[in-house]
N, C-alpha and C positions, 0 to 999 in steps of 0.2 A: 661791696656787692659785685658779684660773677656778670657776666652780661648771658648768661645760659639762666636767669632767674628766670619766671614766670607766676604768677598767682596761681595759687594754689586752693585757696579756703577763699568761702565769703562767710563771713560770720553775721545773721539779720537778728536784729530786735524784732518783737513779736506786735502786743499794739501801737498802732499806729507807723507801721510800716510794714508789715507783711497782712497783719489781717485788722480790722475795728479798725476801719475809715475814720480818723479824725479823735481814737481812741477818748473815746466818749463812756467805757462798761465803768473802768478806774475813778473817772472823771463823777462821774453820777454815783458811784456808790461812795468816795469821802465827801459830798455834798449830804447826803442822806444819812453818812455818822455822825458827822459833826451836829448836822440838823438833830438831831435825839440829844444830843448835850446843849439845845440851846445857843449852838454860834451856827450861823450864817456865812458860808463863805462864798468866794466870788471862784466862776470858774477860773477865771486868771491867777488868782490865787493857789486855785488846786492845780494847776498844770506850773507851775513855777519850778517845784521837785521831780515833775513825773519823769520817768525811768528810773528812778532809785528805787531801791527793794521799799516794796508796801509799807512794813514797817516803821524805818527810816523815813519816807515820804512824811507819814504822822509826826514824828517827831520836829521835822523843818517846818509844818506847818504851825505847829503848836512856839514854836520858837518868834515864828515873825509877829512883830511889833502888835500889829491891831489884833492877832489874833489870840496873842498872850495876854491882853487885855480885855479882850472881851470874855475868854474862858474864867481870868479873876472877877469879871464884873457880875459874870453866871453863877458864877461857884464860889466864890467868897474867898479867894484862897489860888493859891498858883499852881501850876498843873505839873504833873509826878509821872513817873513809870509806870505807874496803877493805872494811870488814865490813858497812857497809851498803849499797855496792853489791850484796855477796854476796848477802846477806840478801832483796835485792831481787830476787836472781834465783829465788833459793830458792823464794821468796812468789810471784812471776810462773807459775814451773814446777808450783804445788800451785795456784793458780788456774785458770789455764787447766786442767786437767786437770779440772775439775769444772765451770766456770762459765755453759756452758749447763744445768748442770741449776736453776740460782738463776735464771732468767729469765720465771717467770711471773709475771705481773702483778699485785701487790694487789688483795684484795678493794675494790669499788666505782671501782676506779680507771679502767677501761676506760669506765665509762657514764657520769663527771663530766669526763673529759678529753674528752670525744665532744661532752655537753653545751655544755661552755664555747667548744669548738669554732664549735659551732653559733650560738655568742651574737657570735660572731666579735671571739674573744677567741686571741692567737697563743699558740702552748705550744711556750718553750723549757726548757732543760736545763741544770745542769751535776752535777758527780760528782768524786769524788778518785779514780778509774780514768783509765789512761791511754787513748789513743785505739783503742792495740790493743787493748785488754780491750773497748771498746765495742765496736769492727768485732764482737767477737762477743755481744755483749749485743743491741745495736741490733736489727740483723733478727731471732735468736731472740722477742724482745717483740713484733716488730713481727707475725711468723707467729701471736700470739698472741692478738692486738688494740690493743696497745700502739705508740703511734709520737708521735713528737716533731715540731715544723718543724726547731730544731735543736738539735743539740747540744754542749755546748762541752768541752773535757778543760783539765787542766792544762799540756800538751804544750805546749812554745811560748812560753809566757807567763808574766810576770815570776816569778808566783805561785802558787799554786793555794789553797783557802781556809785563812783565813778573810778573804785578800783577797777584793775586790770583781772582780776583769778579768772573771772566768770567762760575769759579769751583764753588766758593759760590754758585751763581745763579742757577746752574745745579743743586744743591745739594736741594738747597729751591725748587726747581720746582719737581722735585725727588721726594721729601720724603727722605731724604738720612742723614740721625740727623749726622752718625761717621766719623769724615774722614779717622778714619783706616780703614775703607771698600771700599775708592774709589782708583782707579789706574787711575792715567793720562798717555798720551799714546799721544807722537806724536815725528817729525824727524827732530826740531832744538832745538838748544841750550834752544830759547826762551819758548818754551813749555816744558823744563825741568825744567828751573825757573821758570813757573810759577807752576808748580807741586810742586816745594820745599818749593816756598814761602807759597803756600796750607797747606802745609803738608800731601801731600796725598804718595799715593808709584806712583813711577815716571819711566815710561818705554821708553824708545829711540829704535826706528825703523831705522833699516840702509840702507835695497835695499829697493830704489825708494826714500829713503832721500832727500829733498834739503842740506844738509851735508854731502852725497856722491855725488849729483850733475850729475849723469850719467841717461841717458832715459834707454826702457827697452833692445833697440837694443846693445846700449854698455854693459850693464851688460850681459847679453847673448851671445856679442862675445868677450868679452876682456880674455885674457888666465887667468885661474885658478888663478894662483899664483899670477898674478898683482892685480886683482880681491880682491883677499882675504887681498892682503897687504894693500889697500885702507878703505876695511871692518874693520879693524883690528883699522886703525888711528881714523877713526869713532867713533869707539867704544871706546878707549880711550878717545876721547874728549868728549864723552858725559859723561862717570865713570867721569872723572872728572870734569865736568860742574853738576855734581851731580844727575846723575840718579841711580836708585838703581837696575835696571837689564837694559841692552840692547840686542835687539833680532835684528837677520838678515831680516825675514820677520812675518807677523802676526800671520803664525800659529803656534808660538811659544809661542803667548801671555796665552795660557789656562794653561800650565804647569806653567808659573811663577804664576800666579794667583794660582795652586793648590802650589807651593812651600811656596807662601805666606800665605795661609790656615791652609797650615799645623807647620807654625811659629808661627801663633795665638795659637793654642791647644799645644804648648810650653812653652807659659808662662803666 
């Protein structure tokens, strides 16, 4: 490292950090596929995958223990490619059907992405939606104050997380040559791997998390100290799932960016 580096790129995940408080549109619609096959799942269950590309998400789901048991206990039989094709369709058809109403923008988040903007800092994207789910995310955000340079889906490409492309790709669209100047920024485990596997610096977001898992009513009325003891496990599991700072909400992100700035002119 040069000590003339500086951050250059922040790259955000879409729910549950920039926009869908507590990313709940995801959440509610593989609760309502599965529910059409007959298995029950638990939300804890459905947020264990989330940030992996949709599809993929079905597949982990279908894979864990009670849930590959209950699918044989429904259907007679163990569950196949067919099924989570299906399943995908299922999940696709109970999204869209809601998913502009998930598109308003996190608290703080419109006036740090604006900030950093201004610091002439780029702000790309990626997400475990596919490119169709964004065509309607994107603009919806965007009428709202929210807007990206770009953004990348899983469509296309080798992988989707906790591969790294999704970052690559932002980085060749960019202009963006160093990955020590980019920050990946998003609120599961998934998007911290794949910031790791990047190698870029890796931030975790707690309120409105799918990894705190509360909308914005609960966080606002749950008393103080429950609150914080919740924040607290969060944030542990993300330090250890290997993020290198985690913040409570966005407008924490410009200080770790300037902490990190000032680590480059260090060595």
């Amino acid at each position: 490292m040069s000590n003339n580096k500086q951050i250059e790129c922040v790259i955000m995940d879409w729910a549950g950090t920039a926009v869908d408080f507590g990313c709940f549109a995801p959440v509610n619609a593989f609760i309502r596929a599965f529910g059409e096959i007959a298995i029950d799942l638990s939300t804890k269950e459905v947020r264990e995958p989330m940030g992996a590309a949709k599809i993929e998400h079905i597949r982990r789901l279908l894979r864990m223990e009670r849930i590959s048991r209950a699918f044989k206990t429904a259907h007679h039989r163990d569950w196949n490619e067919e099924d989570v094709v299906k399943l995908n369709q299922s999940f696709e058809k109970f999204l869209f059907a809601t998913l502009t109403d998930y598109t308003d923008p996190m608290p703080h988040v419109v006036e740090t992405i604006t900030f950093l903007r201004r610091q002439g800092i780029k702000i790309g994207s990626t997400t475990g939606y596919t490119r169709t789910m964004m065509d309607v995310v994107e603009p919806a955000a965007r009428l709202k104050g929210y807007f990206v340079e770009n953004c990348i889906t899983p469509d296309g490409l080798p992988m989707g997380r906790p591969a790294p492309f999704m970052i690559f790709k932002n980085m060749i669209d960019l202009n963006v040559q160093d990955i020590d100047c980019v920050v990946k920024v998003g609120d599961t485990l998934e998007d911290i791997r794949e910031g790791s596997n990047a190698k870029t610096w890796t931030v975790g977001v707690v309120i409105g998390s799918s990894e705190l898992g509360l909308c914005e009513t609960e966080v606002n009325g749950m008393p103080l100290s429950e609150l914080n003891t919740q924040i607290a496990a969060v944030r542990q599991k993300m330090l250890r799932g290997g993020a290198h700072y985690v913040i409570d909400s966005l407008s924490e992100l410009p200080g770790v960016i300037e902490r990190i700035n000032s680590l480059f002119s260090t060595i």
